[in-house]
N, C-alpha and C positions, 0 to 999 in steps of 0.2 A: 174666277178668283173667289175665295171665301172669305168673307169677311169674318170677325173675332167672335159675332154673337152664333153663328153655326158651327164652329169648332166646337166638337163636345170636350176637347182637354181644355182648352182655355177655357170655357164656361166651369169646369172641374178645379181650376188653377183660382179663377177669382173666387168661386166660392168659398175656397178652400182658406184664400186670406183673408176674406170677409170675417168667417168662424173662427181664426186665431185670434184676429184684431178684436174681436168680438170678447172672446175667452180672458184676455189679456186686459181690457178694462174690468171686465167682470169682478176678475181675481187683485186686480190694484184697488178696485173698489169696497170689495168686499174682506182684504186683508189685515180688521182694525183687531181689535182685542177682543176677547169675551168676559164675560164677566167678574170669569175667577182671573183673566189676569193674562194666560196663555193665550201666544195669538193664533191665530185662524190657522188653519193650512187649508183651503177649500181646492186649492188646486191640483192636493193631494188625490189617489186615488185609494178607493180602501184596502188594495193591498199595500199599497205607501203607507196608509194612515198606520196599518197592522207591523207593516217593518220599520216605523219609527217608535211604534210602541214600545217591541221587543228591544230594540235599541238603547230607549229611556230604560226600561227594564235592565237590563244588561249594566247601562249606565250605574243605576243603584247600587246592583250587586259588588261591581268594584271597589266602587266606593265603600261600600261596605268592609269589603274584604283588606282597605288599605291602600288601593292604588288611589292616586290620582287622574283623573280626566284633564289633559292640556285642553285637547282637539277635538272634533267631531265631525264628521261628513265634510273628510277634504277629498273633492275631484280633481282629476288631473285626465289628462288623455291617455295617461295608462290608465289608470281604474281610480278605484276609488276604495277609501281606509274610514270606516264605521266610527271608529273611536281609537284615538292613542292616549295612552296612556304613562303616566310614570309611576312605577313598583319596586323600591329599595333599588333607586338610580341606574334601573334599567329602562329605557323606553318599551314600552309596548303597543306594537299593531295588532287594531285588536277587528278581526273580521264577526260579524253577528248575525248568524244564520235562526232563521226559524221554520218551524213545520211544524201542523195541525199534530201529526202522528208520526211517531218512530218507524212507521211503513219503509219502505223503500229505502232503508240504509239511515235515513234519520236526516237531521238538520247539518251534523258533524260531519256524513258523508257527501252532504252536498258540496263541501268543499273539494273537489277535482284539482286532479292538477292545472289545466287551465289556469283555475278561479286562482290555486295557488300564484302562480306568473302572474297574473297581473296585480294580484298585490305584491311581491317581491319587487315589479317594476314602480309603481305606484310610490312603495314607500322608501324605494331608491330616488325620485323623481323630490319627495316631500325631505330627506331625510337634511339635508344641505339649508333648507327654510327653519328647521323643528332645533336642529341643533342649536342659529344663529338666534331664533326666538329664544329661547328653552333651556338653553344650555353653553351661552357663550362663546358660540363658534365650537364648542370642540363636539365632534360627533362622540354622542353614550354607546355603551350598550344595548344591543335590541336583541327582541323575541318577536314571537308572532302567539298568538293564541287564538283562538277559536273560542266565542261561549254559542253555546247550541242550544237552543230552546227547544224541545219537543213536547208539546201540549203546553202543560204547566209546570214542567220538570227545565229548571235551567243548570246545564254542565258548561262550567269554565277550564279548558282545554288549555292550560300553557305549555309554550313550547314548542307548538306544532311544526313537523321538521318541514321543512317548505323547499318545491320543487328548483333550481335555479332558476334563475331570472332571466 
């Protein structure tokens, strides 16, 4: 019979929650503010740190342009919706893709169909919550848009016809 400390998965398994549990004060501990004001995200990864940039990025631009930002990085088990928005009492899902270089089809074509469905589902899943916040029970208008970062060139894509759901 083998007891728990020969087992190499179990010795794998406790490590394993040792280093969460570990990670997990870490990040509670270390999640206060910094200087300027904005808090921490240490738990981020730097491609995270780089797709909430582009994000904030994205963010401005709208604003810029007129829209309003309601929402921002709502999950759900279908997926997940970057930023929504309202633009002359339309809603909009707004997905925010980034990439170093326009190589390989670019930021825009990373959007697949796939990627498409699960936000179709996603903000079929949010739309019932966004109306009753946002708009009174009664469901708006929607779109879907795309803005694409490629390098430092950012394209906002409204409209994007998007795959069924």
């Amino acid at each position: 019979m083998l007891d728990d400390t020969s087992d190499p998965y179990a010795l794998a398994r406790a490590a394993q929650r040792r280093a969460i549990r570990r990670r997990r004060r870490a990040t509670r501990s270390a999640c206060g503010a910094t200087a300027a004001g904005t808090p921490e995200l240490p738990h981020l990864s730097p491609t995270q740190r780089l797709g909430r940039r582009a994000e904030e990025r994205a963010w401005r631009h709208l604003e810029a342009a007129g829209a309003r930002v309601l929402e921002h990085n709502l999950r759900c088990r279908a997926g997940e919706i970057d930023l929504v928005c309202l633009q002359g009492g339309v809603l909009v899902f707004v997905e925010v893709r980034h990439r170093h270089s326009g190589r390989f089809g670019g930021a825009a074509a990373s959007v697949d169909q796939a990627k498409q469905q699960r936000l179709a589902r996603a903000a079929a899943w949010f739309l019932p919550k966004l109306a009753r916040r946002h708009f009174a029970g009664r469901v708006p208008a929607c779109r879907f848009d795309v803005v694409a970062i490629d390098g430092s060139e950012l394209t906002w894509l409204q409209g994007v016809v998007m795959a069924p759901g």
